[in-house]
VEXSEMAR-42649 format. One line per 2 residues: number of its first residue (from 1); their letters; for each residue y, x, z of C-alpha. Coordinates in steps of 0.05 Angstrom, whole numbers. Layout:
N
NUM = a = Y,X,Z; ...
This chain:
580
1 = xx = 300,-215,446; 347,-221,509
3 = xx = 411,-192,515; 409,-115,536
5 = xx = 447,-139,595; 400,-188,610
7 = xx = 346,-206,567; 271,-213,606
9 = xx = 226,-145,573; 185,-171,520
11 = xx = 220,-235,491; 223,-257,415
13 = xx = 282,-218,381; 328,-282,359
15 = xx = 385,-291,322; 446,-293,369
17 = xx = 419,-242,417; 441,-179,425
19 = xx = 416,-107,420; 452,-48,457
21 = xx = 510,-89,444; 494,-108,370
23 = xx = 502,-182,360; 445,-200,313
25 = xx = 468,-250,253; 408,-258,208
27 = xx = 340,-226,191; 343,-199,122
29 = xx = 275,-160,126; 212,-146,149
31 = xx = 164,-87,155; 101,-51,172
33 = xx = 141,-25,240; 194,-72,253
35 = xx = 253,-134,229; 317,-111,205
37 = xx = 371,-160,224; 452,-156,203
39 = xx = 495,-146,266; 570,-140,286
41 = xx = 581,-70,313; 606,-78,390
43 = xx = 666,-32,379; 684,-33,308
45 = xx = 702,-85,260; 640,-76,218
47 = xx = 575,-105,205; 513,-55,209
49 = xx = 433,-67,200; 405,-61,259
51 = xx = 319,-42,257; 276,-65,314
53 = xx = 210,-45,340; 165,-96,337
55 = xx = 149,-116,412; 62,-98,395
57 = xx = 80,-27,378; 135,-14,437
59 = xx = 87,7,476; 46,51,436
61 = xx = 69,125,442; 54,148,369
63 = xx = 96,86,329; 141,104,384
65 = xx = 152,176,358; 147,152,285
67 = xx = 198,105,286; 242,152,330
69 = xx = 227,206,277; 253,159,218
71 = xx = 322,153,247; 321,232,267
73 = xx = 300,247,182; 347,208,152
75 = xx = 410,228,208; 406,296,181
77 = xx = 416,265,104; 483,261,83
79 = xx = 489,231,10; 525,168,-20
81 = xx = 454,148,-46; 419,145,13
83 = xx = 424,92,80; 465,126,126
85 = xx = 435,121,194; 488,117,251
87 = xx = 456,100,324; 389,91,352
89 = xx = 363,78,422; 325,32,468
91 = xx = 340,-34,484; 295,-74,533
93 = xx = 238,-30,519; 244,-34,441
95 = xx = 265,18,400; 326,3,346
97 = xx = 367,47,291; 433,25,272
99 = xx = 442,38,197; 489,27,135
101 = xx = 491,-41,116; 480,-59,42
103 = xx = 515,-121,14; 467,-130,-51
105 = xx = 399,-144,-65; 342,-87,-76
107 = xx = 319,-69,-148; 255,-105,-162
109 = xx = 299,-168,-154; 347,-145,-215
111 = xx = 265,-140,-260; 247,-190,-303
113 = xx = 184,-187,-348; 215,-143,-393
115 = xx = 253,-101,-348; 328,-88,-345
117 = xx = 386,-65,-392; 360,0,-405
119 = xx = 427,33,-388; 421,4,-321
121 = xx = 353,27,-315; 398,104,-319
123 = xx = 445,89,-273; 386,61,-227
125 = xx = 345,121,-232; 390,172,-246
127 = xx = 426,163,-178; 359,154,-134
129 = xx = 348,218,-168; 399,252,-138
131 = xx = 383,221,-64; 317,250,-78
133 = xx = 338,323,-101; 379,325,-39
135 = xx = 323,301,14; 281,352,-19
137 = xx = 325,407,-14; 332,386,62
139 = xx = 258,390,70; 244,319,77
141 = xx = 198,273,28; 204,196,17
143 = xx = 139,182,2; 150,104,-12
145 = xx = 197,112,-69; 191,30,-107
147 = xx = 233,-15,-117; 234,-50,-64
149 = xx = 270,10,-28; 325,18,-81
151 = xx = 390,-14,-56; 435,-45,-100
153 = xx = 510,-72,-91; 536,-96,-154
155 = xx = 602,-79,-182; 647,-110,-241
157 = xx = 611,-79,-297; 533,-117,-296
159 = xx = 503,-38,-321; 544,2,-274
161 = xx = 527,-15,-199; 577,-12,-146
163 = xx = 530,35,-107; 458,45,-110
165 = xx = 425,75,-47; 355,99,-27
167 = xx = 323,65,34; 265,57,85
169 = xx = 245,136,98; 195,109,150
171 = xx = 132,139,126; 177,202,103
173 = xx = 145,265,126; 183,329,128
175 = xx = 162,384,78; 107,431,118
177 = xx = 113,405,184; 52,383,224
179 = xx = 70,330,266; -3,294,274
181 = xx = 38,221,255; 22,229,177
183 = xx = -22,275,164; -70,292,110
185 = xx = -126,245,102; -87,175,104
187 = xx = -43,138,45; 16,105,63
189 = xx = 57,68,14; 44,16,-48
191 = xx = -6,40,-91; 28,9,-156
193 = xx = 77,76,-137; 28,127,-110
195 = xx = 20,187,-134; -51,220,-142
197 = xx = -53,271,-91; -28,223,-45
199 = xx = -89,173,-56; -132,242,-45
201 = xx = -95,259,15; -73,319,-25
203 = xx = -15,360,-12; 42,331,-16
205 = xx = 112,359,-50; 174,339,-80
207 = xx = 144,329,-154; 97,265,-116
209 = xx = 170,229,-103; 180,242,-172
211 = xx = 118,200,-193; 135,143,-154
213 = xx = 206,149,-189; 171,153,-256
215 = xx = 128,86,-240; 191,50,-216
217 = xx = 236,79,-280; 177,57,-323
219 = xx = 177,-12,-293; 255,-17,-293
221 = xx = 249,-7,-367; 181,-55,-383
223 = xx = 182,-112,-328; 125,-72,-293
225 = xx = 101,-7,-268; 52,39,-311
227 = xx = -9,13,-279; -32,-60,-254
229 = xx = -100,-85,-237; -124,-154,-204
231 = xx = -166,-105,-145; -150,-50,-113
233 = xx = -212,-8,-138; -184,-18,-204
235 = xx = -115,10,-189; -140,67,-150
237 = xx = -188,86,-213; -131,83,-258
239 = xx = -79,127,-214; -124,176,-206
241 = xx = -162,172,-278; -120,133,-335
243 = xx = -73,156,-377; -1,128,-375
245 = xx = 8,75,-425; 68,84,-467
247 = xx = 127,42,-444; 144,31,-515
249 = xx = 79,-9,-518; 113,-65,-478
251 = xx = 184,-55,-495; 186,-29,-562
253 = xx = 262,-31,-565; 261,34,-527
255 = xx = 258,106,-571; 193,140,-573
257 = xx = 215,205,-535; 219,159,-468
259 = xx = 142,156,-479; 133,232,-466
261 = xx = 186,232,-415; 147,195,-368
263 = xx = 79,221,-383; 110,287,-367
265 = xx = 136,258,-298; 71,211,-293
267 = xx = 28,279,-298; -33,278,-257
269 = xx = -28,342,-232; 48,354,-197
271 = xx = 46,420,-228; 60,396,-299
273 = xx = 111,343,-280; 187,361,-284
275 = xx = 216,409,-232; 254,365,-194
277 = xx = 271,296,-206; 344,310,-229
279 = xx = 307,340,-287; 274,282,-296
281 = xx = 325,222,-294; 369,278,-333
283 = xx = 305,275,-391; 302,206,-388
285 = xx = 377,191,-398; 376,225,-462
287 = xx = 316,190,-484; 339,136,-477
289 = xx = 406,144,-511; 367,185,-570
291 = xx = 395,249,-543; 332,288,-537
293 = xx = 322,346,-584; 274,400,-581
295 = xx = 220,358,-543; 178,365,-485
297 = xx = 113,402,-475; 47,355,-490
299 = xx = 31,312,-443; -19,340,-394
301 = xx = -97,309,-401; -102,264,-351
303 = xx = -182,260,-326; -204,320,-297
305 = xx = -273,301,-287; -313,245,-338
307 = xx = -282,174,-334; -326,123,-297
309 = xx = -340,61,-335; -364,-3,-300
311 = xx = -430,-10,-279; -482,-63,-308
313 = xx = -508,-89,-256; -517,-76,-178
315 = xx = -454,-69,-149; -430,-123,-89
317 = xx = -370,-169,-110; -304,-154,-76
319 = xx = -257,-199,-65; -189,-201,-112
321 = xx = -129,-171,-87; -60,-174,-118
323 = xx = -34,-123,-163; 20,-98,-126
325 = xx = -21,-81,-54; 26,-61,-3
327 = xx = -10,-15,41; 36,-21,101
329 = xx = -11,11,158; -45,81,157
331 = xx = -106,65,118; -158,118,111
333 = xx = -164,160,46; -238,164,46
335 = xx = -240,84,39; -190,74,-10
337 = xx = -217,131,-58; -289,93,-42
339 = xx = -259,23,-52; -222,51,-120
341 = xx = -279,96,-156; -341,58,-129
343 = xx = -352,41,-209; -418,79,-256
345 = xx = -413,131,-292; -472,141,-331
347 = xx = -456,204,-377; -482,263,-350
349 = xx = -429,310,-331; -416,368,-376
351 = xx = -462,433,-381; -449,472,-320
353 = xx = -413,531,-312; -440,591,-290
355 = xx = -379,604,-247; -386,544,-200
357 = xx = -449,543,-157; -493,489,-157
359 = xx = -470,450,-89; -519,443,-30
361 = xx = -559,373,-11; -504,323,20
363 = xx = -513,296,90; -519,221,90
365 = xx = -510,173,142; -517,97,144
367 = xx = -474,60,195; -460,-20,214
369 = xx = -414,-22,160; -414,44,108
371 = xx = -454,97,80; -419,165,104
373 = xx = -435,217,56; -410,293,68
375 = xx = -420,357,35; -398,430,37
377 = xx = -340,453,-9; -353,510,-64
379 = xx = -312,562,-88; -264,546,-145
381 = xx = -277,476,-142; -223,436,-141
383 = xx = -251,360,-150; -323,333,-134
385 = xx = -374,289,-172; -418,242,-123
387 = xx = -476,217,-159; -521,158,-137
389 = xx = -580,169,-189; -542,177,-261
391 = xx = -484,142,-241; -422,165,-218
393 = xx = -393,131,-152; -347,179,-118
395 = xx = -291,228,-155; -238,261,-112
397 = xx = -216,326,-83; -249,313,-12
399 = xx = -304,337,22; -325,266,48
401 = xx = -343,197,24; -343,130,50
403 = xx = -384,67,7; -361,9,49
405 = xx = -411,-48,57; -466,-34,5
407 = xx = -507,-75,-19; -579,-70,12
409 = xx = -624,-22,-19; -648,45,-23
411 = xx = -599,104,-38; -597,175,-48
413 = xx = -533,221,-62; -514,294,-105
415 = xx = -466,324,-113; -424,358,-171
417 = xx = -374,412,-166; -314,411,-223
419 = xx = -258,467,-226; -189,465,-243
421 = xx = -203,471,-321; -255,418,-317
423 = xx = -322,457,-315; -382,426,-282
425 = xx = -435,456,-240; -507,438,-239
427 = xx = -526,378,-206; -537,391,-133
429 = xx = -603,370,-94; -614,294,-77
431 = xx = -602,283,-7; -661,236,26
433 = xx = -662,173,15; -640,123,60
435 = xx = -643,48,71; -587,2,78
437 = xx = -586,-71,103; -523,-109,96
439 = xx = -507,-150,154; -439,-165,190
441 = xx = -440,-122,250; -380,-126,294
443 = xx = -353,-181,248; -408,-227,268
445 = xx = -375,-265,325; -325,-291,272
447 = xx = -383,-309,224; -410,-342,279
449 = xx = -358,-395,286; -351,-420,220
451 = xx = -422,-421,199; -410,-481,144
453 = xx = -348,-432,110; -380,-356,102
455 = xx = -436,-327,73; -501,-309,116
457 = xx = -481,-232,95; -425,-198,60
459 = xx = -467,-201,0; -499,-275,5
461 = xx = -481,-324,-36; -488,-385,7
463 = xx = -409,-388,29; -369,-460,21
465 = xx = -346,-459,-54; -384,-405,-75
467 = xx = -329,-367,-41; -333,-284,-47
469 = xx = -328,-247,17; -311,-185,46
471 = xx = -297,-159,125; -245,-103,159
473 = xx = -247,-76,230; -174,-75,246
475 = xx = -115,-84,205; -86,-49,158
477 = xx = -17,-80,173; 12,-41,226
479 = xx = 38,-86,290; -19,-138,270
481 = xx = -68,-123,330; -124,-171,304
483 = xx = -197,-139,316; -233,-169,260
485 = xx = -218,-197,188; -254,-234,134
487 = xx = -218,-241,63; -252,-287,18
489 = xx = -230,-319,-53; -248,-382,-81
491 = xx = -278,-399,-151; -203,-423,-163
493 = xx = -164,-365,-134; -151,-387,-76
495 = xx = -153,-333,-17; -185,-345,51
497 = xx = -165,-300,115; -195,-307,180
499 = xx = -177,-261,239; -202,-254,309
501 = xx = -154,-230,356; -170,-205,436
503 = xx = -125,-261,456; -85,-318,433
505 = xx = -31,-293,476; -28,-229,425
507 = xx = -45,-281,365; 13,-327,384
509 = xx = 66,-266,391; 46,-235,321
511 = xx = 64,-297,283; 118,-309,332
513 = xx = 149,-250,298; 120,-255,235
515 = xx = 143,-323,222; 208,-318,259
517 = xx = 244,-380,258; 200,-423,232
519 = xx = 165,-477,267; 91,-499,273
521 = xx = 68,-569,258; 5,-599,295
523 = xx = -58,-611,256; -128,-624,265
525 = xx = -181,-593,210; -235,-631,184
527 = xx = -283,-612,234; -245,-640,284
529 = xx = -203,-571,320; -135,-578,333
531 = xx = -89,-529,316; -6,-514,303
533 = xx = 4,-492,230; 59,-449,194
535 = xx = 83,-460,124; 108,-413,80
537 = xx = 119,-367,20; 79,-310,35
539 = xx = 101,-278,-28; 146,-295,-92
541 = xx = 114,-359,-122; 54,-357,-71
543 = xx = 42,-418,-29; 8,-402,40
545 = xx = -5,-440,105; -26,-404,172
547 = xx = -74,-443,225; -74,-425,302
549 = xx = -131,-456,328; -124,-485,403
551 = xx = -194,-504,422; -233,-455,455
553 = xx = -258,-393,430; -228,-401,368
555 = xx = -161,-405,410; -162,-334,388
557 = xx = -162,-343,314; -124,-343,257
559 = xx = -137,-379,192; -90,-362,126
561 = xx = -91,-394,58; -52,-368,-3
563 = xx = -49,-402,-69; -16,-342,-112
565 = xx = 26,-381,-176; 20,-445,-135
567 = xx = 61,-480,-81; 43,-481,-3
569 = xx = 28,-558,-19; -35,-533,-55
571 = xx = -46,-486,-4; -54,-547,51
573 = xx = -98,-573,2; -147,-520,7
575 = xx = -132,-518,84; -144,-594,94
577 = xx = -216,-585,52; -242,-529,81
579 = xx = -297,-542,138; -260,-505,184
C-alpha cells in the first residue's frame, strides 16, 4: 500500500509503507477480513498493530460496516485482558484499526500434545474469563473464543504470564442487536470451539462464549480440544450429539472433579452450563488444585434426539478435511448441519407423544447442486428428525435442510418432531419422491479444463489417482473472490484445490496478499502450461505449493497442493505429477 500522502488507490500493503501515518514494520497476521502489521505510532514513541482491510473487500459496503463495527465493539471495552483498540480510519480507500500491541505469542503456540502446566492452564483461563464476564456485562459476545485469540506475553515466572489478553472480536455480535451483518442462520468461527446453538444458528448468549472457553481450557489441559474428527461432518455430529470425553482420559494426572467441571461448561444446552464464565474458570481452579467440595450437579444428557450411526452403504464420499476447520467466511447453517449429520440412523425414533402433533408432508426441491427440503414448525418442538426411508439424515433445531450433492437416485423425506424433554411425534407423511442426477452444474467449466485430473461427476470414480472429489460455489474464505472450487484428496492424502476466478487480474491480487512477500518461481506442468508458482507452509507441518496458470483460459485459475505432515518438497511432487 502507498503512503497516505501518496500512495496510488489500490496498491499491495508493503512493509515500509505507511498508513494514516503508521509506518508498517512487519506482518505478524492474517485473517478472514484483513493483515495485521506492527507499526511505529506517528506521534508517540510506541509501536501499535495496525489491521488493514484487505483491498477485495474495500469496496464492499457490508465488510465495510463489519470491520468498522469491530473497532466500535471493542472501543467501548475497557479491561487489562482484552486488546485495547486506539484509532481507526481510512487510508487510501482501506479501512484500518490501530490497536494494543502484544509482544508474545498466542496460546495454542504454548500446547503441546499433552497440554500445558496445568496451573498455567488457570492463569490462562481464569483471566480470559474475566475479559469475557466484562464483554458480557457490556452487551457484547466474542463468539471466536480459541486459542488462537488468547494473547500471551510472558513474564519471569514460566506459569504466571506477564499479561494474557483476549483478541480478534471481529465476528463479535452485540447481545440483542439486529444489525443484518451476523445474523441468525450463518456460523462463524472454528468449529473445534463452537458451541451447539451456534452450529444451529440458535440464539446466541453469554454461556456459548463459555463453551468455546471450556473447549480451549480442555485443550490447554490435554494437548487438544474435547472433540476432533478427520471431516467436518464428523465434528459437526459430535458438537451437536457426543458427549464430552473426560479430560482425565488423556491426561490422567489431572483430579477427577475437572471431568464434571467441563461437562458442566461443555453442556449442550446453555441453560445447564455455569452462569457466567467467572463461575466457571473459578470451578475449574479448584478442580484443579483439589479444592472442590460439595460437587456439581450431574452432567446434563447430551443427545436430545437418537444418535445417528454411520450408514452401510449409499452415501457419496467427501473429501477429508483437517480437524481443526477454520470457518473464516459466513458459511450457511443449513449446509454445515447437512454436511455434519448427513450419517443413518436406523432406529426408529421413540413412541410418540401424544403432545406433539404428527408434522405435515415436507416440501422438497431438487436443484443443480442440493436437495432443499422444508417443513412447517410444531408446537413444543424444539429439535426435528428428517428421515430418508428408516434412516436418519437431518437433526437440528431448523425449519430447513440442505443435502449438498447427493448421490443420484430416488428420494423421499418425513419428518419428526422432538420436544425439549426428548419426546417424539409420529412419523410425518412422505413427501413425493423425487429424482436426483448428480452432475457438476456451474462447476462444469472448471471440469472442463482438466478433463485427465477430475471425475466425470462428483460421484464418479474415474478421477487421476482415484482421487475423491467434491465442488463449492464461492468461498468460504472471506476476501477470496474465486467463483468456483473443487477440493479433491488423493489415495495418499494429498489435497487437490482448483479455483476459477472472473479474472486473473482478481486471481493475481488475492495471492498477492495472501502470499505477501513471497515470490513466484516459473514452471511449466506436465501438460505443457506455463505458470508462476508459490511455495509455502500453508499450515504447521503442511507442505503446499500454489500454481497461477498463464495460458489462456486457465489464466484465471488457481491450482493448490497440500501435503499435511509432509514438506512443500512433497507437495511439488504431487504438483509436478499431476496432468495438469
Amino acid at each position: 500500500m502507498g503512503s497516505s500522502d501518496g500512495g496510488g488507490k489500490g496498491m499491495a500493503v508493503e512493509i515500509g509503507s505507511t498508513v494514516a501515518g503508521y509506518r508498517l514494520l512487519a506482518c505478524i497476521g492474517r485473517g478472514g477480513m484483513g493483515e495485521v502489521f506492527t507499526a511505529e505510532h506517528p506521534r508517540l514513541p510506541r509501536i501499535d498493530a495496525v489491521k488493514v482491510l484487505h483491498p477485495a473487500l474495500g469496496s464492499d459496503p457490508v465488510f465495510r460496516a463489519r470491520f468498522e463495527r469491530e473497532a466500535d465493539l471493542v472501543a467501548r471495552l475497557s479491561h487489562p485482558a482484552i486488546v485495547a483498540v486506539f484509532d481507526r480510519g481510512v487510508a487510501d480507500d482501506r479501512l484500518w484499526i490501530a490497536m494494543e500491541y502484544v509482544d508474545g505469542a498466542d496460546a495454542s503456540a504454548l500446547i503441546t500434545d499433552r497440554g500445558v502446566h496445568p496451573l498455567l492452564a488457570i492463569a490462562i483461563v481464569t483471566t480470559v474469563a474475566a475479559a469475557l464476564d466484562h464483554a458480557h456485562r457490556n452487551g457484547v459476545l466474542h463468539r471466536d473464543v480459541k486459542p488462537e485469540n488468547v494473547l500471551i506475553r510472558p513474564g519471569g515466572d514460566p506459569l504466571l504470564p506477564d499479561a494474557v489478553k483476549l483478541t480478534d472480536f471481529g465476528i463479535a455480535r452485540v447481545r440483542d442487536e439486529v444489525t443484518g451483518l451476523t445474523g441468525a442462520g450463518t456460523t462463524i468461527g472454528t468449529l473445534a470451539y463452537t458451541p451447539p446453538e451456534q452450529i444451529e444458528g440458535g440464539e446466541l448468549d453469554p454461556r456459548s462464549d463459555q463453551y468455546a472457553l471450556a473447549c480451549t481450557a480442555f485443550e490447554l489441559l490435554s494437548g487438544a480440544p474435547p472433540f476432533t474428527a478427520e471431516t467436518q461432518q464428523s465434528l459437526v455430529k459430535a458438537q451437536l450429539l457426543d458427549r464430552p470425553p473426560a479430560v482425565t482420559s488423556r491426561n490422567p494426572a489431572l483430579p477427577s472433579p475437572v471431568d464434571d467441571v467441563l461437562r458442566r461448561a461443555l453442556a449442550k444446552r446453555s441453560a445447564d452450563r455455569f452462569v457466567d464464565c467467572g463461575q466457571f474458570a473459578g470451578a475449574l481452579d479448584a478442580a484443579v488444585r483439589g479444592r472442590l467440595s460439595g460437587g456439581l450437579p450431574a452432567a446434563p444428557p447430551t443427545p436430545v434426539v437418537q444418535r445417528p450411526v454411520p450408514p452401510a452403504t449409499g452415501r457419496a464420499r467427501r473429501r477429508r478435511l483437517p480437524s481443526r476447520l477454520v470457518v473464516a467466511g459466513v458459511v450457511a447453517v443449513a449446509v454445515l448441519v447437512g454436511l455434519g449429520i448427513a450419517v443413518g440412523a436406523t432406529t426408529a425414533p421413540r413412541p410418540p407423544d401424544a403432545a406433539l402433533a404428527t408434522p405435515a408432508t415436507p416440501r422438497v426441491q431438487v436443484t443443480p447442486t442440493s436437495i432443499e427440503i422444508g417443513w412447517d414448525r410444531v408446537n413444543g418442538a424444539t429439535h426435528y428428525l428428517v428421515r430418508q426411508g428408516d434412516t436418519t439424515v437431518y437433526i437440528g433445531s431448523g425449519d430447513h435442510w440442505s443435502m449438498p450433492r447427493p448421490v443420484p437416485g430416488e428420494y423421499a423425506f418425513s419428518v419428526v418432531a422432538v420436544s425439549g424433554d426428548r419426546t417424539t411425534s409420529a412419523v410425518g407423511p412422505a413427501s413425493a419422491a423425487v429424482q436426483v442426477t448428480t452432475v457438476w452444474g456451474e462447476l462444469q467449466p472448471l471440469v472442463d479444463l482438466f478433463p485427465t485430473v477430475l471425475p466425470s461427476t462428483p460421484v464418479s470414480t474415474d478421477a487421476f489417482d482415484g482421487m475423491v472429489c467434491s465442488g463449492l460455489v464461492g468461498s468460504q474464505l472471506v476476501g477470496n473472490p474465486v467463483q468456483v472450487q473443487i477440493f479433491c484428496t488423493g489415495p495418499s492424502g494429498y489435497q487437490l484445490t482448483l479455483g476459477m476466478y472472473p479474472t486473473a487480474g482478481q486471481r493475481d491480487s488475492y495471492y498477492r496478499q495472501r502470499f505477501a512477500g513471497e515470490r513466484t518461481r516459473p514452471m511449466a506442468t506436465s501438460g505443457g502450461h506455463p505458470g508462476r508458482v508459490y511455495t509455502a507452509e500453508s499450515a504447521p507441518g503442511t507442505g503446499s505449493v500454489t500454481l497461477l496458470y498463464d495460458d489462456g483460459v486457465r489464466a484465471r485459475v488457481a491450482a493448490e497442493v497440500s501435503t499435511a505432515g509432509r514438506p512443500a518438497t512433497a507437495a511439488r511432487s504431487v504438483l509436478d505429477r499431476l496432468p495438469l
